[in-house]
C-alpha positions, 0 to 999 in steps of 0.5 A: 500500500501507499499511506501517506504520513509516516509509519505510525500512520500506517500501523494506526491504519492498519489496526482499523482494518485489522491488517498486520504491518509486515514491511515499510519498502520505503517511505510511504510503501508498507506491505501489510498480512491478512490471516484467518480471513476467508474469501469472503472476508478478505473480499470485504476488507477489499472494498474497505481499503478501496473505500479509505481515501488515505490509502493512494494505492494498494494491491493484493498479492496472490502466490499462485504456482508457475509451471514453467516461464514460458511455452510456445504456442504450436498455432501461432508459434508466440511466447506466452508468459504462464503468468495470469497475474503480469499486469497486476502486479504491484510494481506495475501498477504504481504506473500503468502505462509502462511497457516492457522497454520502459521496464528494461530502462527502469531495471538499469537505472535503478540497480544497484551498481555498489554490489558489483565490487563484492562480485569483483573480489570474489571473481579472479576472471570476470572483473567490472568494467565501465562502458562508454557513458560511464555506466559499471556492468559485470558479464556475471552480475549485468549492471548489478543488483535490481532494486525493487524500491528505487525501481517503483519510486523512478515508475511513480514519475517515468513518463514513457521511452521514445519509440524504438528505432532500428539500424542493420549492417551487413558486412561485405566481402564475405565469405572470409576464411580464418588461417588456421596457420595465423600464429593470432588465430583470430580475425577482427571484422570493422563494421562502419555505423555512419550518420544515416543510423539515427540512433543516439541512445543505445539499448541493444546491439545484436549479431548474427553470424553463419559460420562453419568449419568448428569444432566452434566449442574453440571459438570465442567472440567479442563485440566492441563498440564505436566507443571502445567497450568490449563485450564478450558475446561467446567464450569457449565451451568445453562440452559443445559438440556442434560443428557451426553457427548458422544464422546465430544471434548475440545479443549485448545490453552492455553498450546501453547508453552509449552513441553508437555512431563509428567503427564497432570491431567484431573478434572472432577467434579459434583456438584449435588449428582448423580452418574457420569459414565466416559466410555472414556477419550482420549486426543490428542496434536498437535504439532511441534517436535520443537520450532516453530520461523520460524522468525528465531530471537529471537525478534519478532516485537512488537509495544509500547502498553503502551502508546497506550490505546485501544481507540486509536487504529485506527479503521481500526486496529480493523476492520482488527483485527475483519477480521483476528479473523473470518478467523482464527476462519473458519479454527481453528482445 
């Protein structure tokens, strides 16, 4: 719920209609338990809350059983999400008119970033690194740590991302053999974003290749931007069996924000002595033809992380956290 007027207003609030203050959110957001009350009961305590006009907004969460996250329909071969309650859900509802793009754009503002730096110490190979705006992401942890709270409290004033705009390279004079006698055993493909893309903000950069000649379990692959981050879109795997790539798509989040305008370098590169044959690269960059801040500010709301220790998130925080992931990844590209 949203109560106005601190906690003890809240707890006052909440003995009226007999409810159990579990949680405070964040200021003004409470989570509050009904218990013993049948349907019918707790319907009437509904109609109560609807009718009190000092509560902004409330929502009733019902844990429901999921099958699985997602299935393809065989008759018209679309992605269902098995959630009956997606659009109900609370952090949703603090802004209706959010689409699946604005969640995205919410989830890399929001997150919290200070996290990053436990995973940099845990992890000898997968360090943070800082992309060409400034923007801290991990290839383990992405931009850190969704935080439900600051997500919610930026939705409150989100105005809405501009309309996604699309640019496609294809890059010529393929195809091009790799020599397995190159003592360097890779090869960089300059692929030139010139002007005509009007893209200025970036959200997502994919690439799809058609390779063959393998064992590709020995390839690796990295993607650097017109400003010089560099993303690993494929490392080796010791159990691949498969021999090709045929019109295989990678995708990367990791350049979000940046302008992608100039030279972006693909890397391809093989570890074992076999010939690689690359037939196709073409890569494709999502984007806004300007800096999505629908929040129109330059502040964005961020919650003190210092001295907030990931054990000392509420569990509700994290369990909320976990549900926004998995919405987000249903929809994701």
């Amino acid at each position: 719920m949203i109560i106005r007027g601190g906690r003890q207003h809240a707890e006052a609030l909440g003995l009226r209609h007999n409810l159990i203050l579990k949680h405070e959110i964040m200021s003004d957001f409470y989570v509050f338990e009904t218990s013993g009350r049948n349907k019918r009961a707790t319907n009437n305590i509904e109609h109560l809350l609807s009718m009190d006009d000092r509560i902004e907004l409330f929502e009733k969460q019902v844990p429901h059983r999921r099958v699985k996250r997602g299935f393809v329909n065989a008759s018209h071969r679309q992605v269902d999400i098995n959630d009956a309650k997606y659009d109900w859900q609370w952090y949703l509802k603090a802004n209706p008119l959010l689409t699946w793009r604005d969640i995205q754009h919410l989830a890399v503002i929001s997150s919290n970033h200070q996290l990053l730096k436990l995973g940099n110490q845990r992890s000898k190979v997968d360090k943070v690194a800082v992309n060409g705006i400034g923007r801290q992401f991990s290839h383990s942890f992405g931009f850190g740590l969704i935080d439900a709270a600051a997500m919610v409290k930026n939705a409150l004033e989100w105005n809405g991302v501009p309309e996604q705009t699309v640019c496609t390279k294809i890059v010529p004079k393929l195809p091009f053999i790799i020599d397995p006698e190159d003592p360097i055993k890779n090869h960089d493909f300059r692929i030139q974003l010139s002007q005509e893309c009007k893209i200025r903000y970036n959200e997502h950069a994919v690439v799809t290749l058609d390779i063959n000649g393998g064992p590709r379990r020995s390839l690796s692959i990295y993607l650097t931007s017109a400003l010089k981050t560099k993303s690993q879109l494929l490392s080796e795997r010791k159990y691949d069996s498969g021999s090709n790539f045929h019109d295989w798509s990678f995708m990367s989040v990791h350049f979000w924000g940046e302008d992608p305008i100039g030279e972006w370098v693909l890397t391809i590169k093989s570890t074992v002595p076999r010939k690689v044959t690359v037939n196709s690269i073409k890569l494709v960059v999502y984007g806004t033809i300007f800096e999505s801040n629908p929040l129109n500010k330059t502040y964005l709301f961020k919650p003190n992380h210092n001295n907030r220790s990931l054990s000392n998130i509420s569990v509700l925080n994290r369990i909320i956290a976990y549900i926004v992931i998995a919405n987000i990844g249903a929809n994701f590209y």
